[in-house]
Steps between C-alpha positions, in 0.01 A plus 500: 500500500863392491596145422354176336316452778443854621769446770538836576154561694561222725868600565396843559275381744712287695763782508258727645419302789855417576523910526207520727689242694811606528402847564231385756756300676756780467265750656444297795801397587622893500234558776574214700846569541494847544177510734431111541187364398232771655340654143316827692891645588452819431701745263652814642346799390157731446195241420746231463377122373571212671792312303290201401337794265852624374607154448191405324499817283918521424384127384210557264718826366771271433310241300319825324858599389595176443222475216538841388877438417356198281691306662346167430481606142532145265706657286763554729425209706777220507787690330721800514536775817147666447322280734755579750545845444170586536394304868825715590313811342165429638705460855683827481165653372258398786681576822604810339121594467534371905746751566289822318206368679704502854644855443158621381286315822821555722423131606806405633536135357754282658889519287534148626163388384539668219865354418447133555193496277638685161831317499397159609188554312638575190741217510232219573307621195835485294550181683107324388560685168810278435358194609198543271745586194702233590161290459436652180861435331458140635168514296636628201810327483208159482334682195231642705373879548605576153321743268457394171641794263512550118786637357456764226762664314771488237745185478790602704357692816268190507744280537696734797185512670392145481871414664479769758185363641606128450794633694306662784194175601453658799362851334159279445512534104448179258546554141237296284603633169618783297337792283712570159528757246356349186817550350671304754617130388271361761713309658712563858891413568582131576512504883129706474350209258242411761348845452245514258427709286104574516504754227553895426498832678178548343349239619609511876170561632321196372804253564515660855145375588519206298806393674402602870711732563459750756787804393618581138834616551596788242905427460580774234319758289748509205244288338217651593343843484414723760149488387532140490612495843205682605226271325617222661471658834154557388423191355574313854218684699268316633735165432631470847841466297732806678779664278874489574724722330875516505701814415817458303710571815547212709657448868377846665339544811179687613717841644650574219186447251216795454213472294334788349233521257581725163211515251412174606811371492639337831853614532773320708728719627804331646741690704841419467677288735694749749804330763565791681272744691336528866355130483855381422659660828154384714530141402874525571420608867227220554787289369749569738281570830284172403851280482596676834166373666529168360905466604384595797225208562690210303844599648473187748400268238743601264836458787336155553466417131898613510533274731388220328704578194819513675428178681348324185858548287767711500537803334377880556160591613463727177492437148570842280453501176540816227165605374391776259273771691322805393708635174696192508694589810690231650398359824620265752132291591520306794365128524501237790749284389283198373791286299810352591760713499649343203198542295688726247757268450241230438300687269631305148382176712125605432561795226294277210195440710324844530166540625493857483408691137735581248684781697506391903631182572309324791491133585207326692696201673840714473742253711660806647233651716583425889186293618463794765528715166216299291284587825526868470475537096164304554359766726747746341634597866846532282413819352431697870843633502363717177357701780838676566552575158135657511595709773802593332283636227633218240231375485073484510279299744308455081709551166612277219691181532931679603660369223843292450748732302560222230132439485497885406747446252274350323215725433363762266419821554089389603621262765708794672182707546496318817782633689344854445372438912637308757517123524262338765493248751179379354307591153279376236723256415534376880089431528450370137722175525872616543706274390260316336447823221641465175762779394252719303245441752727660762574778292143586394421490888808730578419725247150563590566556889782747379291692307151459726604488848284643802519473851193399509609242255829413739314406819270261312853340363604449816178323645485320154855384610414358819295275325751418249735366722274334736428307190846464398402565180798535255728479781867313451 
């Protein structure tokens, strides 16, 4: 059970039968527009069901794949891509079971049946999914749904792990207190003095129940021993306290992490981060035949929005500014003019009030956005034009914030980690508050896509977004 109040059960619950739902409704709608609404159409081929049988089956596989991807998993549930990643898994894994079954029966199931219900399918889950996390973050962001952990562990890791999850609310993790080494001072930093300290490493177990809590979270093993380590894990069966452990690396992802088990020793082995390869060259051509589709379907919108620039002040159409790409390559990125065209004449007028972080200057109620051009930053309609420099192969749909030269300038060697792939239209940074980030928040959140990023990981990015802007969360 997961939660002060065992939140998980009843979560898990509720997102079952908005999958039963959704697929249910899904399924149905597939038949009626392909065949309309009579169930007993039959499918072609030897000893063929009716379709109300395939629909009804492709529907119960789906929500069999659905749980065996542990998808509704509460330790995934309400952050990071994993929820995501595996309802697209659990997709991709049923209706390819659909397809062996097909060739093996030669039942001859409708494409179009077939291609309405995986697509539009998977999206509605991804859709409910969303909405239910949303749900969740407005939960935790109240002080609900959070599970009460103990933190265990030498002075200093402590204290990074106690800010990290302080940091991250929405994760679902509450810190009541702190584990330290007996030869700790016993006391934490000054903006951690509501943390108290409930005793030492030794002790964990008892303090754990005591206290309520529902995880002891191991933060380092420098001061403890491995057998240590391992009577603890014994000493919490049968508590219904569960064990979190964190290696010493921090901000890797799930692909490039192994585990293996070595005389009862469980091994992390981390591949190292590669920016080149196959993967590389097939994002790259999702990239550019993706911006091509979607040039293609907003190319109305964007002449009118043109339009309305043109008409709303004078000035070009375009605003092109020098950003660093992949390797620090200089780029032209194109913008819908949103300012006056003035603006960088005017820029000393409003240089001392900065809403931005320390490196990016950005204004909230800057007195040289076009009213036209306040319009589009809010729904970020601005940034479209990035679609040619997509194309052009500048650019990623998903990448890291593209950089100002001078802001480069400025960095060390850590922070240029993140030109080592392309620069994206959207990112991490782009779905976790934008401009409302502080620098090092930014950079952590660059850093980790660099190193971490999947397609799989892209698409939910982009959905994630959607939602962002429709929100207009960060946006100014």
């Amino acid at each position: 059970m997961y939660g002060a109040k065992g939140w998980s059960r009843k979560y898990q619950l509720r997102l079952f039968l908005s999958d039963v739902f959704v697929i249910a409704l899904i399924m149905v709608a597939a038949q009626a527009l392909r065949f309309g609404w009579d169930p007993h159409v039959p499918v072609a081929g030897p000893s063929a069901p009716p379709y109300w049988f395939v629909g009804a089956g492709i529907g119960l596989l789906w929500l069999i794949m659905l749980s065996w991807t542990r998808s509704r998993e509460p330790r995934i549930l309400g952050h990071g891509p994993q929820e995501f990643q595996r309802v697209l898994t659990s997709s991709w894994y049923a209706f390819s079971i659909v397809a062996i079954v097909g060739f093996l029966t030669q039942w001859q199931i409708s494409r179009g049946y077939l291609l309405f219900a995986l697509p539009v399918g998977t999206l509605a889950l991804l859709i409910y999914r969303s909405a239910w996390r949303a749900w969740i973050h407005s939960q935790r962001d109240a002080g609900e749904l959070q599970a009460q952990v103990l933190v265990v562990g030498p002075l200093r890791t402590s204290e990074q792990m106690i800010r990290r999850l302080r940091s991250s609310r929405r994760a679902g993790y509450n810190v009541i207190g702190v584990c330290l080494p007996p030869s700790s001072r016993g006391e934490l930093s000054e903006d951690l003095s509501d943390v108290p300290v409930l005793g030492t490493i030794d002790g964990a177990v008892a303090v754990a129940a005591a206290a309520g809590a529902e995880y002891i979270l191991l933060s380092g093993n420098d001061a403890i021993s491995l057998s240590e380590a391992r009577r603890l894990g014994w000493s919490l069966e049968g508590t219904g306290i569960g064990l979190i452990v964190v290696p010493a690396m921090v901000d890797i992802a799930g692909p490039r992490v192994m585990m293996s088990p070595v005389e009862g020793l469980p091994l992390l082995h981390v591949d190292p981060a590669e920016f080149t390869g196959n993967k590389y060259a097939v994002k790259s051509v999702a990239d550019r035949v993706s911006s091509a589709v979607i040039l293609a379907i907003l190319g109305l919108p964007m002449v009118l929005i043109a339009l309305a620039i043109k008409a709303a002040s004078p000035g070009k159409v375009f605003f092109r500014q020098q950003r660093l790409g992949r390797g620090g390559e200089v780029f032209n990125m194109l913008k819908f003019r949103s300012m006056y065209a003035d603006a960088e004449s005017r820029l000393h007028e409003v240089s001392g009030d900065n809403d931005g972080n320390a490196v990016l200057f950005k204004m909230k109620d800057d007195p040289r956005v076009t009213p036209v051009g306040r319009f589009l930053r809010r729904f970020s309609l601005d940034e479209l034009p990035q679609l040619f420099n997509v194309l052009k192969g500048d650019m990623s749909l998903v990448g890291p914030r593209p950089p100002l030269p001078a802001e480069a300038a400025l960095w060390d060697e850590r922070v240029f980690r993140r030109q080592l792939v392309k620069p994206g239209m959207t990112g991490l940074w782009q779905v976790s508050g934008r401009s409302d980030l502080n620098w090092d928040e930014s950079v952590r959140l660059d850093l980790y896509y660099t190193e971490n990023w999947s397609l799989g990981g892209d698409f939910v990015i982009i959905l994630r977004t959607v939602l962002a802007v429709l929100r207009r969360r960060g946006a100014y």
